[in-house]
C-alpha positions as CSV (number, residue, x, y, z in Angstrom):
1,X,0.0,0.0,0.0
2,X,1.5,3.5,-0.7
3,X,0.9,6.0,1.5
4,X,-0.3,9.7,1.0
5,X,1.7,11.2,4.0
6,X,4.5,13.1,1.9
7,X,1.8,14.2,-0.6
8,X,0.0,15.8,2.4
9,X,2.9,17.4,3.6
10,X,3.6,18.6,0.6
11,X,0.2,20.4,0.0
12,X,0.6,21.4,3.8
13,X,3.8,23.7,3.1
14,X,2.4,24.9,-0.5
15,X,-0.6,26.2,1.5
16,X,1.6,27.6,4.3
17,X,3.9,29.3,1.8
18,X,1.2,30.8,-0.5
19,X,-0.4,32.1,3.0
20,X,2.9,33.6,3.7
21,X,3.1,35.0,-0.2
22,X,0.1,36.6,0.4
23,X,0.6,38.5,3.7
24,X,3.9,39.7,3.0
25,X,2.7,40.4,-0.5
26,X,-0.4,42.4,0.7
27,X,2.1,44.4,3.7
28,X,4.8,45.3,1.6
29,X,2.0,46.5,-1.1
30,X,0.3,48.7,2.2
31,X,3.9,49.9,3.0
32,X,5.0,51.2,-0.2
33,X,1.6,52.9,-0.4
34,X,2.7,54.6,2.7
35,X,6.3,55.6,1.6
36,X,4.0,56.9,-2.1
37,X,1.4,59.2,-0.1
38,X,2.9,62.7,0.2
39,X,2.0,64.6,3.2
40,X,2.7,68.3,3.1
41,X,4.9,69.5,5.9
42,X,2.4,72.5,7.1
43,X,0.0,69.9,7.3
44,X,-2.3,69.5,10.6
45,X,-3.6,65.5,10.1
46,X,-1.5,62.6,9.5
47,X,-2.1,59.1,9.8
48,X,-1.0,56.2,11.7
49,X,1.5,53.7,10.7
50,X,-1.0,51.6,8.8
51,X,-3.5,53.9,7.7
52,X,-6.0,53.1,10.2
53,X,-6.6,56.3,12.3
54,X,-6.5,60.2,11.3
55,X,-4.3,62.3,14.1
56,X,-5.5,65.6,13.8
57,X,-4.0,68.6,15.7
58,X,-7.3,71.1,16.6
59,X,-4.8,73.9,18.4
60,X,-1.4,74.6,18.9
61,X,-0.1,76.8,21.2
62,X,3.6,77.7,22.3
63,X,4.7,78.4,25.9
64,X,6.0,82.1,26.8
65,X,9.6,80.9,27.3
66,X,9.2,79.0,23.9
67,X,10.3,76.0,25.8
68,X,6.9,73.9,25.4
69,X,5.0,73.7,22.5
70,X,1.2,72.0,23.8
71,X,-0.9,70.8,20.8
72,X,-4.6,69.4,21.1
73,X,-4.9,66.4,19.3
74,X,-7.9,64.3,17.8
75,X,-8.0,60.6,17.0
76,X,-10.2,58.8,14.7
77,X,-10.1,55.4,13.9
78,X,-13.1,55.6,11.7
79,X,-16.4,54.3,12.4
80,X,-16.3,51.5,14.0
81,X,-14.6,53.3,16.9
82,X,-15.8,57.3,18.6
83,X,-12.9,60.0,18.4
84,X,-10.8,60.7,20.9
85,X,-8.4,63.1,22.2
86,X,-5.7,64.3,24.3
87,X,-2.8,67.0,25.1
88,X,1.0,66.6,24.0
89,X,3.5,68.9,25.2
90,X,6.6,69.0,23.4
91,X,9.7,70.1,25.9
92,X,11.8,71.5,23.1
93,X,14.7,71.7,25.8
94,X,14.5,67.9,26.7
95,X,13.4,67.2,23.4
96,X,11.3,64.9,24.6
97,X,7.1,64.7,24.1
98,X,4.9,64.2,27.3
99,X,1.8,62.4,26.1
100,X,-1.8,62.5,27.4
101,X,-1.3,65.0,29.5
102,X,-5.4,65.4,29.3
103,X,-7.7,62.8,27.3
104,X,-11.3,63.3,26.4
105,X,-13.4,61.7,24.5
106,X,-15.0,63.2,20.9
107,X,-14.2,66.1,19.0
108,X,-14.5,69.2,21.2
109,X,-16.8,72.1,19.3
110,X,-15.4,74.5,21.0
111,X,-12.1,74.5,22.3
112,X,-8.9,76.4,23.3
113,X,-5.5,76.0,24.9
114,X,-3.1,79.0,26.4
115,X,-0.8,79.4,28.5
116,X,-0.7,80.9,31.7
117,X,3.1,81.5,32.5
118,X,5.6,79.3,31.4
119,X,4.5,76.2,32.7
120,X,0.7,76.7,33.3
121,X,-1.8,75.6,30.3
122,X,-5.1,76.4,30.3
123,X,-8.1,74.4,28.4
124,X,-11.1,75.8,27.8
125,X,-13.9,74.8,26.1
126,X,-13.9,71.0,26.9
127,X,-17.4,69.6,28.9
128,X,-16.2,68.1,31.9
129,X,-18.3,65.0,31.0
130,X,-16.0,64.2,28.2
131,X,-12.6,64.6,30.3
132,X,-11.4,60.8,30.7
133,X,-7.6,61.6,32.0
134,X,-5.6,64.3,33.9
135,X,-2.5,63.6,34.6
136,X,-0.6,64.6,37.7
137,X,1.8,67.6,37.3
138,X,4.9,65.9,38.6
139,X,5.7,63.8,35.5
140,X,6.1,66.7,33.2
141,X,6.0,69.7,34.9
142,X,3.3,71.4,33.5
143,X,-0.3,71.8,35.5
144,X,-2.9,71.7,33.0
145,X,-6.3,74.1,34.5
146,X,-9.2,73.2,33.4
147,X,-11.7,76.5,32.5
148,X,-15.4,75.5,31.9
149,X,-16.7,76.8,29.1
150,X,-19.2,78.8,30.5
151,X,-16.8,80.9,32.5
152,X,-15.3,82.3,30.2
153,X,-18.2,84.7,29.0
């Protein structure tokens, strides 16, 4: 009797391989799309790594010293998923970026960021119900303040 075991293996690795073929193909296809699509360098949205989610910076603002620049940032992965936000500061002295310094969830309508003094930002405009992160001032620095929106009127 002959057996079918090294056909089967056979058919096993032609399988694996054209799986392989395929994902690579279809990444390094995705990739070089990527390294084709020109951003412009003024530009205020960019996209992730694999074209998933928009990153779009609402408001920028610099510190008075110049050191920090803070920049209100929106996410959207598109709609399977609700946009969401946060504050970056940029420490242009330490040239390092500190991340999520204030989260919120959706798009704020009406929104603003200054700075009060060189290490003092101010956020205005967000509803308080959206607000999903502060973080603590002793990683970065900086005290974020949040103003109510109705306050400032």
């Amino acid at each position: 009797m002959i057996s079918n075991a090294p056909r089967l293996k056979l058919v096993g690795r032609l399988l694996w391989n054209a799986g392989a073929f395929i994902f690579y193909g279809g990444l390094l296809v995705k990739l070089g799309l990527l390294l084709v699509e020109s951003t412009p360098a003024d530009s205020k949205v960019t996209r992730s790594i694999l074209g998933l989610c928009t990153n779009t910076v609402i408001h920028e603002a610099e510190s008075p010293d110049s050191r920090y620049v803070a920049r209100m940032i929106v996410v959207d992965c598109g709609a399977a998923t609700s946009p969401e936000g946060g504050i970056n500061v940029f420490d242009r002295q330490k040239d390092m970026t500190h991340r999520g310094l204030l989260n919120f969830r959706g798009s704020p309508e009406s929104f603003s960021i200054a700075w009060s003094g060189n290490d003092t930002l101010v956020a205005t405009g967000l509803k308080l119900e959206s607000l999903t992160a502060l973080r603590d001032p002793s990683s970065s620095g900086i005290t974020v303040v949040l103003q109510d929106a109705q306050s400032r009127q």
